[in-house]
C-alpha positions as CSV (number, residue, x, y, z in Angstrom):
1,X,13.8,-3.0,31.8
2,X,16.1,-6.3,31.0
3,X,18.8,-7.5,33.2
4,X,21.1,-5.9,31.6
5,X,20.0,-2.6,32.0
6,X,18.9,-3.5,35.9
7,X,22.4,-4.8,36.6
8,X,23.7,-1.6,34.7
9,X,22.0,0.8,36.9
10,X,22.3,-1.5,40.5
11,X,26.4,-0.7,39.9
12,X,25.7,3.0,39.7
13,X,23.4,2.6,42.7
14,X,26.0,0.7,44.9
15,X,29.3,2.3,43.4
16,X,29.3,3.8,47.1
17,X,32.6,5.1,49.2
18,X,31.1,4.0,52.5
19,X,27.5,1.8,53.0
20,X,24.4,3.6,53.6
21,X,23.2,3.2,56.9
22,X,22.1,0.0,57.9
23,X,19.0,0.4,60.9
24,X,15.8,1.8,60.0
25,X,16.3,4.7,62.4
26,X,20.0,6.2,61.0
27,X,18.2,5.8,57.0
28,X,15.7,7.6,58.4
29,X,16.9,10.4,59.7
30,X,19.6,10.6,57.1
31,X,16.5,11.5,54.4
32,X,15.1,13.7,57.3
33,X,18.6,15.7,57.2
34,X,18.5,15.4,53.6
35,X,15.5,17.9,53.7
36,X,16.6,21.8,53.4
37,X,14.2,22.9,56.3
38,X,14.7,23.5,59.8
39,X,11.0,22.7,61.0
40,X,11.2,18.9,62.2
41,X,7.6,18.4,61.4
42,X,7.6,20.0,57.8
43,X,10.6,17.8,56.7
44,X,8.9,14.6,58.4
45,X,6.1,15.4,56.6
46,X,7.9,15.1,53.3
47,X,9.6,12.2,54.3
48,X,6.6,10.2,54.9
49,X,4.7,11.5,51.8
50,X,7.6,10.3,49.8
51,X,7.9,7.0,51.3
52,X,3.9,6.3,51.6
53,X,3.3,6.5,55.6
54,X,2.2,8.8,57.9
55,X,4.1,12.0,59.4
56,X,3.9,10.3,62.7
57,X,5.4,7.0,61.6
58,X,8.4,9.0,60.4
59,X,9.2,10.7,63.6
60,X,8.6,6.8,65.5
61,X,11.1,5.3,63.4
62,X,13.6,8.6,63.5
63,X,13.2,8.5,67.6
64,X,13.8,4.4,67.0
65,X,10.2,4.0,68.9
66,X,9.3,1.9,65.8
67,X,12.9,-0.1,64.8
68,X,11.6,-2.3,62.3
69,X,9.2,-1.5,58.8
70,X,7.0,-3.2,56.8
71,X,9.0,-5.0,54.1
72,X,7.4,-2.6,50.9
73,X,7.7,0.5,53.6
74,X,11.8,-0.9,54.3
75,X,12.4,-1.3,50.5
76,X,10.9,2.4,49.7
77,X,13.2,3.5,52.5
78,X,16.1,1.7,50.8
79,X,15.2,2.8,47.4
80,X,15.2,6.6,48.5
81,X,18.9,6.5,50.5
82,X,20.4,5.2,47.8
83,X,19.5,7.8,45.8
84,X,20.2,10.5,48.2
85,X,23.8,8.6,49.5
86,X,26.9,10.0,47.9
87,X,26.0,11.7,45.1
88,X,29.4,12.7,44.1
89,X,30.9,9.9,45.2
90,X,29.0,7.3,42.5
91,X,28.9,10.1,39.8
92,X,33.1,10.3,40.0
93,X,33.4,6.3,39.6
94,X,31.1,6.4,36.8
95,X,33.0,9.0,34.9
96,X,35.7,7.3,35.8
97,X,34.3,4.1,34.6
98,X,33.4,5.5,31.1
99,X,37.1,7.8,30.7
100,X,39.8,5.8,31.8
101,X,39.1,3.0,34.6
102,X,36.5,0.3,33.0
103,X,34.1,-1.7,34.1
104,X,34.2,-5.0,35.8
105,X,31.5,-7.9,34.8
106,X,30.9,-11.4,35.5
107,X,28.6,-13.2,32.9
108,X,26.9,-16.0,32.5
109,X,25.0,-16.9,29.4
110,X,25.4,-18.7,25.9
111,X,28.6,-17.7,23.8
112,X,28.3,-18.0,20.0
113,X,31.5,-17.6,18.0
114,X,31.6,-16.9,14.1
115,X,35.0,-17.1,12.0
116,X,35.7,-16.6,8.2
117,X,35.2,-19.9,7.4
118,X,31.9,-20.0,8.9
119,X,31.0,-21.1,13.1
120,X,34.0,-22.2,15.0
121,X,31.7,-24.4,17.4
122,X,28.0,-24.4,18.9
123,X,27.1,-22.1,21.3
124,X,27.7,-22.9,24.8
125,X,27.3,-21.9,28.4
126,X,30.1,-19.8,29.9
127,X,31.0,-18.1,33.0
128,X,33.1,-15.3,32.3
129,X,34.2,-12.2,34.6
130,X,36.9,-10.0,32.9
131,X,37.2,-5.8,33.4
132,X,35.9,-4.3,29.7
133,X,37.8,-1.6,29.2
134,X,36.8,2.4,29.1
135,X,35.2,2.2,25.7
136,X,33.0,-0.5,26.0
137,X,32.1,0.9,29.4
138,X,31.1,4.3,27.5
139,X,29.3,1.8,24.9
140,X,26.7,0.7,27.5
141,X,25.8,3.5,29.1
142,X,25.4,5.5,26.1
143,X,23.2,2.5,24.4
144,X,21.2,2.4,28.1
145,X,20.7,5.9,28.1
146,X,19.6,6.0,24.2
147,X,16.9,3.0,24.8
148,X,18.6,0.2,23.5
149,X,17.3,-3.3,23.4
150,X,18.5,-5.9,25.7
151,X,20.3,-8.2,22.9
152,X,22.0,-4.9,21.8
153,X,23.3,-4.0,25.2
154,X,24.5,-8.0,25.4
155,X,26.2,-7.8,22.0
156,X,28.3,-4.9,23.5
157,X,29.0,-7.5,26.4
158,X,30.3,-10.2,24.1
159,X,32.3,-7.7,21.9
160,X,34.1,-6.1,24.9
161,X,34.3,-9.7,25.7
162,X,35.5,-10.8,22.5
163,X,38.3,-8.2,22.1
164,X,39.8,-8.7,26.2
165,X,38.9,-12.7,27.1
166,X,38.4,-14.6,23.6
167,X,41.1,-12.7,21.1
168,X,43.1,-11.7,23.9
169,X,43.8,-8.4,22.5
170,X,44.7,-10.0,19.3
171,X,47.1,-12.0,20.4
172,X,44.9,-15.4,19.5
173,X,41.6,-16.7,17.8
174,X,43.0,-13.7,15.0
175,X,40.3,-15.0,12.9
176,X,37.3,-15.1,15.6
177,X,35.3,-12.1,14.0
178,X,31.7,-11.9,16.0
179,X,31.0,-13.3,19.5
180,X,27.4,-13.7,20.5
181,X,26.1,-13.7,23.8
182,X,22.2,-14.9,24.3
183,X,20.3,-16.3,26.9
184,X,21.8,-14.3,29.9
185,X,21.1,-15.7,33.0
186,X,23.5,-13.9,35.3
187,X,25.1,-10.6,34.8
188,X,26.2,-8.3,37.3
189,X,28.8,-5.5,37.2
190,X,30.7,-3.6,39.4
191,X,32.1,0.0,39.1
192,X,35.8,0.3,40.1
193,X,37.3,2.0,43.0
């Protein structure tokens, strides 16, 4: 995966109403409750198979007897809450990301500009953070989901970022027609509320 596509899916994993439980204990026994069983033992079984320790270890750090992990054993723990938190919560701000809301990014990488008479100036670093509206939003997640490349998913970046921060909605730079974004270094996005 590129960093696009990381920092695609990290705002669907943290597009959250609440935070997921911070001590090892309370994550723990939230992906115990997550379990459809009643027998303790069978569901702490699952847990630990899923998270790559024993059944005992589970039922230490559920009864807090065991209050901190091994980092790769905290991470896996991490990993599996926020997958499990708010399901419903994260799927309504993405669909509200994609239909009406947008999505927020900051960016930094080199900009490129092209006009009809050829390039307006070299390309340069920028730091940018704008909201791209609905449609670009869609744009992304339908090129993630169909495989794109990483420059393809960064030139729908730079022309969501093109028509809202360099054209401002076509009120200047009428003549800027392509914006190119390469060498992203930072990119993150963030799911409105």
């Amino acid at each position: 995966m590129g960093l696009i596509e990381d920092r695609l899916e990290e705002a669907e994993d943290t597009a959250f109403s609440q935070p997921i439980p911070k001590t090892l204990g309370a994550r723990v026994r939230f992906l115990l409750k997550q379990e459809k069983t009643d027998n303790r033992a069978e569901a702490a079984r699952s847990v630990a198979e899923r998270i790559g320790v024993s059944q005992r270890t589970v039922e230490r750090y559920r009864d807090n007897e065991i209050k901190t992990a091994k980092p790769e054993t905290a991470a896996r723990i991490e990993e599996e809450v926020k997958q499990l938190w708010q399901p419903l919560v994260r799927a309504r701000r993405l669909q509200d990301a994609v239909t009406t809301k947008g999505i927020k990014v900051d960016v930094r990488g080199r900009f490129g500009f092209t006009s009809p008479r050829g390039t307006t100036n070299d390309p340069r670093y920028r730091r940018i953070s704008r909201r791209l509206d609905a449609d670009v939003a869609r744009q992304l997640y339908d090129a993630k989901e169909a495989g794109a490349s990483e420059g393809d998913l960064a030139q729908i970046v730079a022309d969501g970022l093109r028509d809202d921060y360099f054209t401002d909605g076509g009120t200047r730079a009428q003549g800027l027609s392509d914006v190119a974004l390469t060498d992203v270094d930072h990119i993150r996005f963030v799911l409105p509320e």
